[in-house]
N, C-alpha and C positions, 0 to 999 in steps of 0.2 A: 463531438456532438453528445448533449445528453438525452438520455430515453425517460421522459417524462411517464412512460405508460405504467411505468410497474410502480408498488405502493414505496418503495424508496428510491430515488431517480437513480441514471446508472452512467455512468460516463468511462465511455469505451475508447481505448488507444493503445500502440504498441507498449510495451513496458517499457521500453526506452524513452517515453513521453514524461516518464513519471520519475526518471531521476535525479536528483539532486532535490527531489519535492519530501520533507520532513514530516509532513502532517497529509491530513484529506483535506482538499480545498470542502471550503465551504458553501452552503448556498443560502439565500435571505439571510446576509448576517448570523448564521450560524443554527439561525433556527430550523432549516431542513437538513436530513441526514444526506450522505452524497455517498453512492459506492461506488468503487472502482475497478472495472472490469478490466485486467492489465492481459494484451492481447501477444502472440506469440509473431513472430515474422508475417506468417502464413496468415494472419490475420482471425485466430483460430483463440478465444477465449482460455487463455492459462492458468487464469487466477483471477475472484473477483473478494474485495474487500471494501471496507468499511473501516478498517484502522490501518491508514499507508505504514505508519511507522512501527507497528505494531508487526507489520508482515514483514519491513524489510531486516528484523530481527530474527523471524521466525520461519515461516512459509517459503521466502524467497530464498534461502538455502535448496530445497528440494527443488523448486523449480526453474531456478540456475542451473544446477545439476544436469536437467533433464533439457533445458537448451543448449546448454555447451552440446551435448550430444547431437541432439539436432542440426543446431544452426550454430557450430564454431564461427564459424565470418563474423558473426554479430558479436556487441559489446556486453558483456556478461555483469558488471563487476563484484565484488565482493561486497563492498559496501553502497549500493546505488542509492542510498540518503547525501553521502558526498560527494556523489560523481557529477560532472556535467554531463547536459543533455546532447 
């Protein structure tokens, strides 16, 4: 679902929704911005962006890190721009 309410929409799901995704989907053809709140097992906000591939360069090192510890059962991967979903 997205959250129309705040001044740039927000669309929220596990972070496992979000891999093998290169880019931020878009919305009206490009012309509204789209962040993305990539949510943790627990369904607990881990990280929200605005540039997916941006993060999965950057950000998502640390908060890979910080779910392997958590939540080892779940799919981590290294590169989740190429992983399936």
């Amino acid at each position: 679902p997205i959250d129309y309410t705040q001044p740039i929409p927000v669309a929220a799901a596990r972070a496992q929704a979000f891999f093998g995704m290169t880019m931020t989907p878009q919305l009206a053809d490009g012309r509204v911005p789209l962040r993305l709140a990539l949510l943790s097992p627990a369904g607990r906000p881990a990280a929200i962006t605005g540039d997916l591939a941006g993060f999965w360069r950057g950000g998502w090192t640390d908060m890979r890190r910080d779910m392997l510890g958590r939540y080892p059962k779940h799919s981590w991967p290294e590169d989740p721009g190429r992983s399936e979903r």
